[in-house]
C-alpha positions as CSV (number, residue, x, y, z in Angstrom):
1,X,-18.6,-26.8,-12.9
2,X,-21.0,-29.6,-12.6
3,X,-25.2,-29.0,-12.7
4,X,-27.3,-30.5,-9.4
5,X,-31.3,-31.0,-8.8
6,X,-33.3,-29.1,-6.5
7,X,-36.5,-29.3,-5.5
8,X,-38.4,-26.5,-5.3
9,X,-42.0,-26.8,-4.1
10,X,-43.0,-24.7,-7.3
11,X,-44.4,-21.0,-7.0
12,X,-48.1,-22.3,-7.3
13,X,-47.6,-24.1,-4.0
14,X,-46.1,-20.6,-2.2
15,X,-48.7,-18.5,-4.2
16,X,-52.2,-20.5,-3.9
17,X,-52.8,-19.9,-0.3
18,X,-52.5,-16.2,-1.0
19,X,-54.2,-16.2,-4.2
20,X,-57.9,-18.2,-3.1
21,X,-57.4,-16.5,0.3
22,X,-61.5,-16.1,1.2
23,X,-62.3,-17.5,-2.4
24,X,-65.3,-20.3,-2.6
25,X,-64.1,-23.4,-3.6
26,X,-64.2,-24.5,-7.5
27,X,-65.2,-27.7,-8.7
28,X,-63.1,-30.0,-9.7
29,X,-62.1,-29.5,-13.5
30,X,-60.7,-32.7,-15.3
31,X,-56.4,-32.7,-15.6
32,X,-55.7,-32.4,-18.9
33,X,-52.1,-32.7,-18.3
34,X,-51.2,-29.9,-19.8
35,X,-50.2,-27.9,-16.3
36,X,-48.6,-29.2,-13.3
37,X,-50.1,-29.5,-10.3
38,X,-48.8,-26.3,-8.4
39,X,-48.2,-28.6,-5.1
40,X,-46.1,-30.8,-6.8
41,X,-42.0,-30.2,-6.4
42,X,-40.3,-28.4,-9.1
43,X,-36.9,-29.8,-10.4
44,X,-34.4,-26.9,-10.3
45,X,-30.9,-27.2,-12.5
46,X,-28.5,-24.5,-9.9
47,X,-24.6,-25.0,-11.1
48,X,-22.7,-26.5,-8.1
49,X,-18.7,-25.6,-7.9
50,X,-16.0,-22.3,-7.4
51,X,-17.7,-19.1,-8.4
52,X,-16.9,-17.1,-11.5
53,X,-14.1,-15.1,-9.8
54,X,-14.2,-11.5,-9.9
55,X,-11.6,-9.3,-12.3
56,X,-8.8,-7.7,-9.9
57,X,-7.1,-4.8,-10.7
58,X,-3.8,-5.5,-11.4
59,X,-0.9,-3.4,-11.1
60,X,3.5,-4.2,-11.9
61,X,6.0,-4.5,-9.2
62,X,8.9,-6.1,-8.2
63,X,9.3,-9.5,-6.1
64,X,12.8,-11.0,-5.0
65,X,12.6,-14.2,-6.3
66,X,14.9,-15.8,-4.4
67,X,18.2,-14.5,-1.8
68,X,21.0,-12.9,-4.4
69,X,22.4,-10.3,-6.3
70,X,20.1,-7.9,-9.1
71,X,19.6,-10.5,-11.0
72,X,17.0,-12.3,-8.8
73,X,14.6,-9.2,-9.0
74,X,11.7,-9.6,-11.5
75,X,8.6,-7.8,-12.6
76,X,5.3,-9.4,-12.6
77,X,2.1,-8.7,-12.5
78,X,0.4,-8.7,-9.0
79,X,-3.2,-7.8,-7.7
80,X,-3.5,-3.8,-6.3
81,X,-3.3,-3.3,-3.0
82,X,-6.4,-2.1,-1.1
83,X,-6.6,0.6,0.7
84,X,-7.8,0.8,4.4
85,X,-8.6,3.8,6.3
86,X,-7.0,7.3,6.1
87,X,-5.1,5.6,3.4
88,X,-4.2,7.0,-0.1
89,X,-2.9,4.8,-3.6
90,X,0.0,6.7,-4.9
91,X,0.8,6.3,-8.7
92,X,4.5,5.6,-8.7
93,X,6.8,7.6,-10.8
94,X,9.7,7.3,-9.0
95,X,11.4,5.0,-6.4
96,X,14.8,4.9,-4.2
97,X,17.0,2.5,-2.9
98,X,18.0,1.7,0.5
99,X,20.2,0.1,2.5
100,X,16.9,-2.2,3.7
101,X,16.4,-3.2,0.3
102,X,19.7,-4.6,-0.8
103,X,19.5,-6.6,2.5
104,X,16.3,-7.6,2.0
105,X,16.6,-8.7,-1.9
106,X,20.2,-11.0,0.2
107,X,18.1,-12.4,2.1
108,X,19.8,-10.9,5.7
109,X,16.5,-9.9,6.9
110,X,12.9,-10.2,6.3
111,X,9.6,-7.8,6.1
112,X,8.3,-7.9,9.4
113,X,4.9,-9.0,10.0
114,X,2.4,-6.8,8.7
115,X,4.6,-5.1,5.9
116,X,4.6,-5.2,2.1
117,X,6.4,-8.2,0.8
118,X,8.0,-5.9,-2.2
119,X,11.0,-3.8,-1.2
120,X,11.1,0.0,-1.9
121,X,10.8,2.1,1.5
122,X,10.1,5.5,-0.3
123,X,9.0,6.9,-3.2
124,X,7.1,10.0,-5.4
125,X,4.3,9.6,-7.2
126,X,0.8,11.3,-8.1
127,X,-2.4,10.1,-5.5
128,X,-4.5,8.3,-7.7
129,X,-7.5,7.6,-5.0
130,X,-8.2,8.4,-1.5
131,X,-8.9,5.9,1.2
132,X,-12.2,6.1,4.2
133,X,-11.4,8.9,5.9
134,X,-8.2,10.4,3.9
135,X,-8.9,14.2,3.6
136,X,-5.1,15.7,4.0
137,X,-4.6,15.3,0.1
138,X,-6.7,15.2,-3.1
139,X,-6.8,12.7,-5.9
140,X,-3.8,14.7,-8.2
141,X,-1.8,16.1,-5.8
142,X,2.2,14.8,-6.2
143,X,3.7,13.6,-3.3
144,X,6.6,12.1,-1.5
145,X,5.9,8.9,0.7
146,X,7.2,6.9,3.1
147,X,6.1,3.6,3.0
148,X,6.3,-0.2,4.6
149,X,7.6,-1.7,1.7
150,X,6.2,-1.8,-2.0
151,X,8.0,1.4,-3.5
152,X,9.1,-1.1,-6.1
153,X,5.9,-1.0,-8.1
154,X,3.5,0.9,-10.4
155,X,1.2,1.8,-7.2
156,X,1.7,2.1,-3.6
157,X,-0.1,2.5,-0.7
158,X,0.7,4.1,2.5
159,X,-1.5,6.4,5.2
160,X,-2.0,9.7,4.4
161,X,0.5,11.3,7.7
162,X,3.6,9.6,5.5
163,X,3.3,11.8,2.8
164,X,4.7,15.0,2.0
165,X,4.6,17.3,-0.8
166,X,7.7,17.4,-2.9
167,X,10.0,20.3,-2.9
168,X,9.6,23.2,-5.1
169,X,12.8,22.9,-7.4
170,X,13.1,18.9,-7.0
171,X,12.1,16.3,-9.8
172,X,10.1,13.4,-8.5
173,X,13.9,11.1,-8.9
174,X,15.2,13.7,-6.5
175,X,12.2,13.9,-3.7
176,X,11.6,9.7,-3.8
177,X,15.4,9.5,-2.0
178,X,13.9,12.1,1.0
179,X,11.1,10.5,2.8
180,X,13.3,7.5,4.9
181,X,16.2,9.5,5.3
182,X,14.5,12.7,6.2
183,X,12.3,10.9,9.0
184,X,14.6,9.1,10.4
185,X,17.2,12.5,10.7
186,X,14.1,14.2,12.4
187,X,13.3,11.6,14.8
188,X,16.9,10.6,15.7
189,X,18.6,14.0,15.9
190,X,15.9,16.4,16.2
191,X,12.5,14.8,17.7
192,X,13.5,12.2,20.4
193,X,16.5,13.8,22.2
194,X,14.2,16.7,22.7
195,X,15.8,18.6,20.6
196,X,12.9,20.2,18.2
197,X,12.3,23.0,20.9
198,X,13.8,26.3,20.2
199,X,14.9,27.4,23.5
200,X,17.9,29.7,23.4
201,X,21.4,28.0,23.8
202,X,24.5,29.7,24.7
203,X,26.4,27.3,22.4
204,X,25.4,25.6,19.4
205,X,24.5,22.1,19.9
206,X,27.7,19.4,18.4
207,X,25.9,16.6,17.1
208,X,28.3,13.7,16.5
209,X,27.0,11.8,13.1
210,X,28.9,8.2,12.3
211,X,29.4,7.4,9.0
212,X,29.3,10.9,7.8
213,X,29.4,9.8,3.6
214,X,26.7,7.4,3.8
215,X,22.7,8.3,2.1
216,X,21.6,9.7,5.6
217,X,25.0,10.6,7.0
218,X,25.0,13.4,4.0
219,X,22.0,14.8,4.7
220,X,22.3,14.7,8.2
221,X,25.0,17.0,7.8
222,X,23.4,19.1,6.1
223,X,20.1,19.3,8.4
224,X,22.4,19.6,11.3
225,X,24.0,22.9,10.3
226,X,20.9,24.2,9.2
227,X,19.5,24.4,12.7
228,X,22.9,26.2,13.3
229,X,24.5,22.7,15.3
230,X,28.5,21.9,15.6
231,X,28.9,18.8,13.0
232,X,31.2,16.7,14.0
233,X,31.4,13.0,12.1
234,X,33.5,9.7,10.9
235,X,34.3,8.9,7.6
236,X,36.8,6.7,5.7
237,X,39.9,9.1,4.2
238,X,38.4,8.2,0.7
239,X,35.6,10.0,1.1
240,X,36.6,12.8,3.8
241,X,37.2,15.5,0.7
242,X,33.7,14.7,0.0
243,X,32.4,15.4,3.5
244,X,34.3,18.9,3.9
245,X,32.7,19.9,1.2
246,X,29.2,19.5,2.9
């Protein structure tokens, strides 16, 4: 910070054409010295440099610190995202991990543009404050989220249409492994084929699922029998006892 001069013509110069607006004349009184002239430029210390800069809200998460194994991961504290709208902040309580995120914290691919820098695709949490226009939920409610990164943190942000509520009979460790999985089931098996549509069938559908063991080969399974389909899958003879009994 450094101090600089101004000058300022000095409020009797701005106020004395306002003030003997349609006022006679005075005579002239001897200058005792005692009060500026109200013409004459004011000097003006203003501080010159960066602003003060305004406390952030801080929150915890986790950055890769560099391409390796677990050990590169490392807490720190980081400013709070904010939120734009039909957005909601989620208070973390609960995170997974996926298949993106160990590839990410290697160093095999990279967030795409636009994404949260931190991994964590899904997580549950409490909503902890509501975004312009976010009206499907209310500051309290618990929820399951898909997100574009950031799981791995103390807050998280994603739109409103991501979240769901969590299961009745499912701790918040149990629902944060749903949300990626889930959606991509849906969309993949159930959603784009055209399949969502109930129209009768004189045979089940047979859904063929690769890599039948893996986090959404499981549950894919599992959603596939449940709207009554033939399962068929692959799997590795170490875990094939594992799927029958799915």
């Amino acid at each position: 910070m450094e101090l600089a001069v101004i000058n300022h013509p000095g409020l009797g110069a701005i106020m004395d054409p306002i003030i003997n607006i349609n006022k006679p004349k005075q005579p002239d009184s001897p200058d005792d010295g005692i009060y500026p002239d109200p013409k004459e430029p004011i000097k003006l210390p203003v501080i010159v440099g960066k602003p003060v800069p305004v406390p952030t809200p801080l929150m915890g998460a986790i950055r890769i610190r560099m391409p390796g194994g677990p050990e590169v991961l490392e807490y720190r504290s980081v400013t709070t995202p904010s939120l734009k709208r039909g957005e909601v902040l989620i208070r973390v309580t609960a995170a997974s991990v996926n298949k993106y995120d160990v590839m990410l914290r290697k160093g095999l691919i990279a967030a795409a543009p636009g994404d949260n820098i931190y991994p964590g695709l899904d997580c549950a949490g409490v909503i902890e404050k509501l975004g312009p226009g976010a009206t499907k939920w209310k500051v309290g409610d618990e929820v399951a989220a898909l997100l574009s990164g950031g799981g791995y943190a103390t807050k998280a942000v994603t739109h409103e249409d991501l979240c769901l509520p969590i299961p009745r009979g499912l701790t918040a460790s149990d629902a944060a492994s749903l949300p990626e999985v889930a959606c991509s089931i849906i969309l993949s098996i159930f959603t784009y084929p055209g399949m969502a549509n109930n129209t009768p069938r004189k045979e089940p559908l047979r859904v063929l699922i690769t890599g039948g063991s893996t986090g959404i080969g499981t549950l894919a399974i599992q959603f596939a029998k449940a709207k009554g389909c033939k399962v068929y899958c692959t799997t590795c003879k170490y875990t094939k006892t594992h799927i029958l009994c799915l």
